[in-house]
ChimeraX commands (.cxc) that place a marker at each C-alpha (Angstrom):
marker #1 position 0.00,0.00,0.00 radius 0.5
marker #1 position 1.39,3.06,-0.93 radius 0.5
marker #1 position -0.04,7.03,0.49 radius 0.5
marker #1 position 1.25,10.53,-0.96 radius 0.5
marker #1 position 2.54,12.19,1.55 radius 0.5
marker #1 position 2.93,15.98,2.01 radius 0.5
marker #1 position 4.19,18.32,4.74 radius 0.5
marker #1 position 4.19,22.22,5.19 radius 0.5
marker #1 position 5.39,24.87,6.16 radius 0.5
marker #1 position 8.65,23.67,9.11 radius 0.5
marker #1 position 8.13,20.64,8.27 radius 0.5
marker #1 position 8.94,20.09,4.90 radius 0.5
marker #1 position 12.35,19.50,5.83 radius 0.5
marker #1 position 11.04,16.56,7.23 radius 0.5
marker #1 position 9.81,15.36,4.01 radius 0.5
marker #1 position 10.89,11.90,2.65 radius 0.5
marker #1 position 12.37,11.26,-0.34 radius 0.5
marker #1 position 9.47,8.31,-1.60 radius 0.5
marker #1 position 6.74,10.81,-0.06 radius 0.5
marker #1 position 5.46,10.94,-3.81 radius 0.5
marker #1 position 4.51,6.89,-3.30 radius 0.5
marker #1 position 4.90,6.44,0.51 radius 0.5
marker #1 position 4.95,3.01,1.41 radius 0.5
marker #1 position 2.35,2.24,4.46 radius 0.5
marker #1 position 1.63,-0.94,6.02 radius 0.5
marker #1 position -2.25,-2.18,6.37 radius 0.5
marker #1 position -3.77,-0.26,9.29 radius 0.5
marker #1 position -1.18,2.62,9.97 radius 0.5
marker #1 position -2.47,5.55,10.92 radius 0.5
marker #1 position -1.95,8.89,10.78 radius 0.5
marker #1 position 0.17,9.35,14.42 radius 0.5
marker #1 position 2.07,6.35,13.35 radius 0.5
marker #1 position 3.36,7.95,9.95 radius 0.5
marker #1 position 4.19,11.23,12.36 radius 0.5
marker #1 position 6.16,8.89,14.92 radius 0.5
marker #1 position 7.89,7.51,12.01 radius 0.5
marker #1 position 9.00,11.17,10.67 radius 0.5
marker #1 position 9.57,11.87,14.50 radius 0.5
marker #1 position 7.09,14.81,14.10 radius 0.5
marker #1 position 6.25,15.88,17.31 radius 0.5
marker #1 position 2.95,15.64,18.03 radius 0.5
marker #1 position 2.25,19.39,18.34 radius 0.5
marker #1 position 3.87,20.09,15.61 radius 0.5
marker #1 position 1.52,17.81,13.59 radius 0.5
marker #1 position -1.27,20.46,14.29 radius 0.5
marker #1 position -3.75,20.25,11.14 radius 0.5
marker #1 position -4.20,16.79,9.53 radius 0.5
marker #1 position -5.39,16.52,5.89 radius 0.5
marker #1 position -6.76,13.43,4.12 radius 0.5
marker #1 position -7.62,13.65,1.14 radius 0.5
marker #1 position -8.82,17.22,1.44 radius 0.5
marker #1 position -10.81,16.61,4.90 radius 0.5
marker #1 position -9.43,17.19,8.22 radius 0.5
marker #1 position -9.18,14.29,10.28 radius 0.5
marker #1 position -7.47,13.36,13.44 radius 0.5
marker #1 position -3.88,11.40,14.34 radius 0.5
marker #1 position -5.74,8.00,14.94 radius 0.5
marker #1 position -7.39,7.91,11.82 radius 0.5
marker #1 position -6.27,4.69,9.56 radius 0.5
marker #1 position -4.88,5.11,6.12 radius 0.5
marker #1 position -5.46,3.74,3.48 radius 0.5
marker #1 position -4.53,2.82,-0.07 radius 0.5
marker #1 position -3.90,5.93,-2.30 radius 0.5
marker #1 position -4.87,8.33,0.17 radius 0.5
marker #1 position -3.50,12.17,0.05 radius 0.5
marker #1 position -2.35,13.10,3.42 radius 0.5
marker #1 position -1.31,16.34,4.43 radius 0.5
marker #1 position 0.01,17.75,7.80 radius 0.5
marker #1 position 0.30,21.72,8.85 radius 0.5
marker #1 position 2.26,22.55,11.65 radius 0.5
marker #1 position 0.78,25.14,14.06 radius 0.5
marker #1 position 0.31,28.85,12.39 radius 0.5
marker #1 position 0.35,31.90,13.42 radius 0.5
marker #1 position -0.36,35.25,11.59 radius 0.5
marker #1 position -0.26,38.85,12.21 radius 0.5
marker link #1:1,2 radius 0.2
marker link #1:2,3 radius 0.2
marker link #1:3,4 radius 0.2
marker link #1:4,5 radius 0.2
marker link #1:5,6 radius 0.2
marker link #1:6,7 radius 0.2
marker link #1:7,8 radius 0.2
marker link #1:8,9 radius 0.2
marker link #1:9,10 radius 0.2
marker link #1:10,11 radius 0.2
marker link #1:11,12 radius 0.2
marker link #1:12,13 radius 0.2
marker link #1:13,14 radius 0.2
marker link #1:14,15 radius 0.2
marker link #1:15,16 radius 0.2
marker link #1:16,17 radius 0.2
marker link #1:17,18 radius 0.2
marker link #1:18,19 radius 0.2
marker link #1:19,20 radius 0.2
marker link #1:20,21 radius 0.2
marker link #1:21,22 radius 0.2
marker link #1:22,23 radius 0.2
marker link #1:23,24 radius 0.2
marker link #1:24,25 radius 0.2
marker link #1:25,26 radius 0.2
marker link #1:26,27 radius 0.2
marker link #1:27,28 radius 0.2
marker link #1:28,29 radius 0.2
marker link #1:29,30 radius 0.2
marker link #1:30,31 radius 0.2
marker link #1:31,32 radius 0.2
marker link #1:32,33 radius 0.2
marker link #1:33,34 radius 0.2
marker link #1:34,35 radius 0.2
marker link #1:35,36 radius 0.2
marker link #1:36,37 radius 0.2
marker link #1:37,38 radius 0.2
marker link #1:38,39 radius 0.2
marker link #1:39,40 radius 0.2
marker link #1:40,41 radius 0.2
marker link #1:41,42 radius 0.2
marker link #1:42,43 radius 0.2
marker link #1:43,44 radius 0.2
marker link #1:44,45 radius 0.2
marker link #1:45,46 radius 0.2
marker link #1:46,47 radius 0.2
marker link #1:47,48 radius 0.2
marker link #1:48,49 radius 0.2
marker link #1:49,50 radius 0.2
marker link #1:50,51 radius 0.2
marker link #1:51,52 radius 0.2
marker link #1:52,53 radius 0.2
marker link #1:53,54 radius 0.2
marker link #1:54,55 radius 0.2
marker link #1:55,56 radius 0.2
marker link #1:56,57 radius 0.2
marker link #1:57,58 radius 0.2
marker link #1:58,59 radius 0.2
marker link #1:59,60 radius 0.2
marker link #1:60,61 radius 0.2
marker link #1:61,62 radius 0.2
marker link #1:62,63 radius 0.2
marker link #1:63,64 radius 0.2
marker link #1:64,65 radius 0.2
marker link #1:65,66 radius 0.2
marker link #1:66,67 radius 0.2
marker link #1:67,68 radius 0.2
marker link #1:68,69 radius 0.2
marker link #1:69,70 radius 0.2
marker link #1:70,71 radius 0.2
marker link #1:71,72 radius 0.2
marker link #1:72,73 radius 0.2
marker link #1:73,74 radius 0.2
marker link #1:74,75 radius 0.2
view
């Protein structure tokens, strides 16, 4: 199984190589794939799936589109 995986903002630096065709394992969620990355959990502040915002224990799944924002601020 295999996710695209994107991060903004700070934490593209984070960003895998493969994060075009991420490879996930059946049942991995969302705060595993941030353990992995060794995200810190408040970093990962806005979670994306395929365009909807869902939290860190959702599953993934096949194809999906994830996306994760670290916190923002403006002015």
């Amino acid at each position: 199984m295999q996710i695209q995986l994107k991060l903004f903002a700070t934490l593209r630096a984070l960003t895998p190589d493969n994060a075009d065709s991420y490879p996930i394992a059946p049942g991995t969620t969302v705060g595993d794939i941030v353990a992995h990355l060794e995200i810190p959990v408040k970093e990962a502040k806005l979670i994306f799936i395929n365009g909807i915002r869902k939290p860190l224990d959702t599953p993934l799944v096949d194809g999906d589109r994830l996306g994760i924002f670290p916190p923002v601020g403006g002015g």
